[in-house]
N, C-alpha and C positions, 0 to 999 in steps of 0.2 A: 125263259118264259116267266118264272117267278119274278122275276126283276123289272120286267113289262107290265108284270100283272100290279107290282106296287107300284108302278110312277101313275096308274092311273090315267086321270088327264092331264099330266104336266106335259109341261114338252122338251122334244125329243132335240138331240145332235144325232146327228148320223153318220157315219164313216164308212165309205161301201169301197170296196178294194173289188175289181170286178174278177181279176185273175183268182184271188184270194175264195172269191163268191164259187167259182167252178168247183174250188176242192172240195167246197162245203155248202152246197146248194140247200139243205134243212134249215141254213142259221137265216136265209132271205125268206121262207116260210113263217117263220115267228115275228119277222117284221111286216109284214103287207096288211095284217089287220091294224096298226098303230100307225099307218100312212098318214092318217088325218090331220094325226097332234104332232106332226114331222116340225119343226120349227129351223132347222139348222141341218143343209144335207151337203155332203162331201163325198166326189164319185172320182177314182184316180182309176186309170188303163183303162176305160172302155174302148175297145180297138174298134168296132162299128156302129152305128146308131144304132143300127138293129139287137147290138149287142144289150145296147144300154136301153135301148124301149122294150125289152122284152125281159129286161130285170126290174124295170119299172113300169108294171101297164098303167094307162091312161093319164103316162107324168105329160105333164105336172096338177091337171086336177085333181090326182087322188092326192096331191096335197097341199089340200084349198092355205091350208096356216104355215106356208115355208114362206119364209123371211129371208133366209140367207143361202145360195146355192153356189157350191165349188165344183167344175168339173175339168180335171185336170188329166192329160194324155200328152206324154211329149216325146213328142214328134214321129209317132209312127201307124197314127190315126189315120184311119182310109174314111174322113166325112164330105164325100163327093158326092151329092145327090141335090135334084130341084128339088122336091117333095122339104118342105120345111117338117122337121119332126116335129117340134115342140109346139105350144100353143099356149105364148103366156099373155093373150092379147086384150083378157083381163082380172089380170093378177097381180097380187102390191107385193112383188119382193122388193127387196130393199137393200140385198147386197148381193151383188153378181160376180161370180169373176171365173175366168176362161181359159185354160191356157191350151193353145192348138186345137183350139175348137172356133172354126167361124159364129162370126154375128148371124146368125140366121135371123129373117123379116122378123119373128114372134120375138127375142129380144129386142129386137128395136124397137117392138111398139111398148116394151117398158116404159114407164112414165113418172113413179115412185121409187127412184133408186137411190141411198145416199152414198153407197159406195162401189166404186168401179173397179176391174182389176181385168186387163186385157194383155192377154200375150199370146204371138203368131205371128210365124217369120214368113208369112204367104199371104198379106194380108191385102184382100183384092177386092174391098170395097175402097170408093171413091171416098177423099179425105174430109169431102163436102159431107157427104153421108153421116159420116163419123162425128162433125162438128155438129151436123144437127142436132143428132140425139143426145151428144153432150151437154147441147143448147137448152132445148125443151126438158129434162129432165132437170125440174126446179127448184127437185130438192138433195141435188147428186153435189155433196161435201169434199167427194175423196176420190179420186181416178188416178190409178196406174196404167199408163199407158207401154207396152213393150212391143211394138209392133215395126216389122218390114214390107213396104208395099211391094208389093211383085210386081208392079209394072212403075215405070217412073211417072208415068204421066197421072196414075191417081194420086199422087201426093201434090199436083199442084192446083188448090182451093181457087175456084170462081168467086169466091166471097169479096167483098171489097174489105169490109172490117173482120176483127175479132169478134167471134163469138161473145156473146156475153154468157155471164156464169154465175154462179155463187158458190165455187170451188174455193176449200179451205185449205187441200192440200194437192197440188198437183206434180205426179212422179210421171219421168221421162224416163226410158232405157231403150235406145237404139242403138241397132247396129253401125250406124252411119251418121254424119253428121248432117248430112240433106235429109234424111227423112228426121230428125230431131227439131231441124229449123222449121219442117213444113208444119209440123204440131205449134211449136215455140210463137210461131208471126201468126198463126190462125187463132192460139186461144186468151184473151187479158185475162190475166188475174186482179181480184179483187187487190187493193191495197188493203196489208194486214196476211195476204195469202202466203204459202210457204211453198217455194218449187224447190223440186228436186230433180237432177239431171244426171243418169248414168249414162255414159258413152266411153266407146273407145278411141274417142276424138277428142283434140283439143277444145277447149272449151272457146275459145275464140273463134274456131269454126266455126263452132254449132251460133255461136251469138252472133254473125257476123249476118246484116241483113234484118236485125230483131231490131222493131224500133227500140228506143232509147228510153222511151215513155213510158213503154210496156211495162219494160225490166224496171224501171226505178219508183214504178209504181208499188212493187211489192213492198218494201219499206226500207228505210234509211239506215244501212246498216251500223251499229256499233260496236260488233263482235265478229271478231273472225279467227278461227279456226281452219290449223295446214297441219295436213300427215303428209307424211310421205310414205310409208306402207301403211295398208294402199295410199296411194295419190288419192285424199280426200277434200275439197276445201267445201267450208262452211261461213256463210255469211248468217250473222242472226241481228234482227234490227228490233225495235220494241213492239211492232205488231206483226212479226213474222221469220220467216229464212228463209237463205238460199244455200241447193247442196249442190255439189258437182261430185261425181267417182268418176275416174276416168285414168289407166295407164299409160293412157297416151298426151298427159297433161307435161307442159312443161317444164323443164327446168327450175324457171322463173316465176313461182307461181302469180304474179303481180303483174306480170304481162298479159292474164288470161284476162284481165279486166278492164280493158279500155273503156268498155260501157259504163260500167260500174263506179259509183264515188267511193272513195276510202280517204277522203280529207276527215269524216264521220269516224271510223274506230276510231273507238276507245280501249278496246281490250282486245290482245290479239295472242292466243297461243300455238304455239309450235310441236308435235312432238312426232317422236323419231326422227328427231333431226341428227343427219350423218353428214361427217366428212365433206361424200361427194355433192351434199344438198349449201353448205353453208355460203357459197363464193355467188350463189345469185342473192339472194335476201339482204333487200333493202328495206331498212324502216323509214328513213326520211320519206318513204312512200304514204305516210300514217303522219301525218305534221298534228292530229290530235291524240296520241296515246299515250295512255296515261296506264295501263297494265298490261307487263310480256310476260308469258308465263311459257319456260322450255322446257323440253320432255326428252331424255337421252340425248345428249349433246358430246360427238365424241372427246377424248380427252386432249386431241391434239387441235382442237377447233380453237381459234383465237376468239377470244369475247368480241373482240373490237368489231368483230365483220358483223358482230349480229348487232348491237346495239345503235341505236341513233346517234346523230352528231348529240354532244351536250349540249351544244350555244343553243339547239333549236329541241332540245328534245323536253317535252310533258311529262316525262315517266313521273309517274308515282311510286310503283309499286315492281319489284322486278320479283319472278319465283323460277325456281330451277330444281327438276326430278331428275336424279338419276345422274347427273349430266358429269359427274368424274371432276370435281372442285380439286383444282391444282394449286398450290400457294402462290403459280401465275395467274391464273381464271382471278383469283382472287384479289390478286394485285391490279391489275387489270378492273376489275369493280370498282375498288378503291378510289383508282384517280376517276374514274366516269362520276363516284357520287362524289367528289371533292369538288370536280367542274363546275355536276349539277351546283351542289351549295354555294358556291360561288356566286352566282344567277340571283338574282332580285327577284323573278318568278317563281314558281313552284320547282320543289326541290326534290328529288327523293325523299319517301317515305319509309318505305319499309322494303324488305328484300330476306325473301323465305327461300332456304335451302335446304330440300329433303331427298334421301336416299335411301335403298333398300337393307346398304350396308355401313356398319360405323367408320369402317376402313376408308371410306371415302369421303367422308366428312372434313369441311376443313379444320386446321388447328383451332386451338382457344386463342391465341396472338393474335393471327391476321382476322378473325370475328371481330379481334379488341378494336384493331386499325379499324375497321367497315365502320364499326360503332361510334366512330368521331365523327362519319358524318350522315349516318343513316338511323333516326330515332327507334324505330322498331327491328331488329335484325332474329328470325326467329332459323335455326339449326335445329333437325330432328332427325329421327330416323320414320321411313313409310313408303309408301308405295303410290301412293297420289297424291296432287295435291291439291289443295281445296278447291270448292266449287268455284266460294265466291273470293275473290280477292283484290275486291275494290274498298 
């Protein structure tokens, strides 16, 4: 109550745990008269509307200044009823997000939202529905979308085109690659936009069917980034990115991308790269690269598989964490930069090798060899490595 009584009129966050509220129903008492200056409210386990309207009367008017609303219940929420509870149909929140809780009508007549966050594996509005309100809502920045339609037939859009947007960041997570692609072909991104895609599907699934236009609209990539735990890939271009999660991603991560151009990387790193990953990874896939940077590379992995041919390869700049530097690995360098230099074009430049431990560093001899034909050759000890390494 003292701590109420100093914030005055600032405003509020809120954090209401509704199980939590039961054992202690006094502490919702000292909050209902500060309803008004609520700015920021978060409601996790309300198991029925009735639960959560009668911990909160007359929400959301009594809080005419909420901004940003979280209500989270997963998945064991009884919200079956026609009666719409809420009644936001005219109210300027501005960041919504849902998890196991339907769009009831008074959300959708939202109109002022810049950010979205939707998750519901029962998801039984039609995808037309969905696309509108993403439509009209023309100052919505940011949507995550997590949803499974429960009937098949609502994920297939009567729309002729793409929504239009002015979405700066849009996240994907389904369960399925049909319901990923019905969002994927219904919404363009702006060029400069940044998508994100988790699924348990290959990503060539979920693209397969997406124009070509759409995707390459996002922007031209020149950085790419591959984990392998998790199966991560990251494309980032100069006004945007592209993500994919996915355990059910390929072998080969380069085959996920038919759509996709990669004549553009310039910079492309690897890490937790094992053993069983190195025999798909091709660079001649990358005919512009000019920085590889690897991240744990086991000690019996031949350099050879991962590097480019010489006669065609741009490297600039090669950098290696962790990766178990064997006086082979080394050797093995050696004739790639001796090749490179050979070459009238651009030659290697530099080649950074950092590790957590001294014991795995290479000798000062075979450094000395690298150093006849590689200008910069920087050995240390650490745990990352740098940002930039262009």
């Amino acid at each position: 109550m003292l701590s109420l009584e100093r914030a005055k009129a600032a405003p509020l966050t809120i954090h209401l745990n509704i199980r939590g509220l039961k054992r202690d129903p006094g502490f919702l008492d000292l909050l209902l008269p500060h309803h008004q200056k609520t700015r920021s409210l978060s409601v996790i386990k309300p198991v029925t509307i009735d639960e959560l309207t009668q911990t909160l009367p007359n929400f959301p008017r009594s809080m005419p200044n909420l901004r940003s609303l979280d209500l989270s219940q997963y998945g064991l929420a009884d919200w079956t009823q026609t009666v719409d509870p809420f009644d936001f149909s005219a109210h300027t929140l501005t960041e919504l997000s849902l998890s196991d809780i339907p769009l009831y009508p008074s959300f959708l007549s939202l109109r002022s939202l810049t950010e979205l966050s939707l998750v519901y594996c029962r998801f039984d509005l039609h995808v037309d529905t969905l696309l509108e309100f993403l439509e009209e809502n023309h100052s919505l920045e940011r949507a995550s979308l997590e949803i499974a339609f429960e009937e098949p037939s609502l994920r297939h859009s009567r729309r002729q085109d793409p929504i239009g947007n002015r979405l700066q960041l849009l996240s994907i997570s389904c369960h399925n690659a049909t319901d990923s692609r019905a969002l994927l072909s219904a919404i363009a991104l702006r060029r400069g936009a940044a998508l994100e895609i988790y699924c348990n599907a290959k990503l060539i699934k979920i693209l397969s069917g997406v124009s070509v236009t759409h995707l390459q609209n996002l922007s031209s990539p020149t950085f790419m980034e591959y984990q392998t735990l998790p199966r991560t890939i990251r494309l980032v271009g100069p006004d945007g990115s592209f993500l994919f999660d996915g355990y059910s991603i390929s072998e080969n991560p380069f085959q996920e991308f038919p759509l996709l151009p990669l004549d553009s990387i310039r910079e492309f790193r690897l890490e937790h790269y094992t053993r069983s990953t190195h025999a798909e990874l091709h660079l001649s896939s990358f005919p512009s690269l000019e920085v590889l940077a690897i991240d744990g590379t086991d000690s019996g992995v031949p350099l050879s598989t991962v590097l480019p041919d010489p006669a065609s390869s741009s490297l600039k700049t090669l950098a290696f964490l962790n990766c178990a530097i064997t006086e082979g690995f080394v050797g093995e360098l050696v004739r790639f930069a001796s090749c490179c230099e050979k070459r009238t074009l651009a030659s290697l430049h530099r080649v950074v090798i950092i590790d957590s431990s001294d014991e795995q560093l290479p000798s000062v001899a075979s450094i000395a060899r690298l150093r006849k034909y590689v200008p910069a050759v920087e050995v240390r000890e650490g745990r990352e490595l740098p940002k930039d390494l262009s």
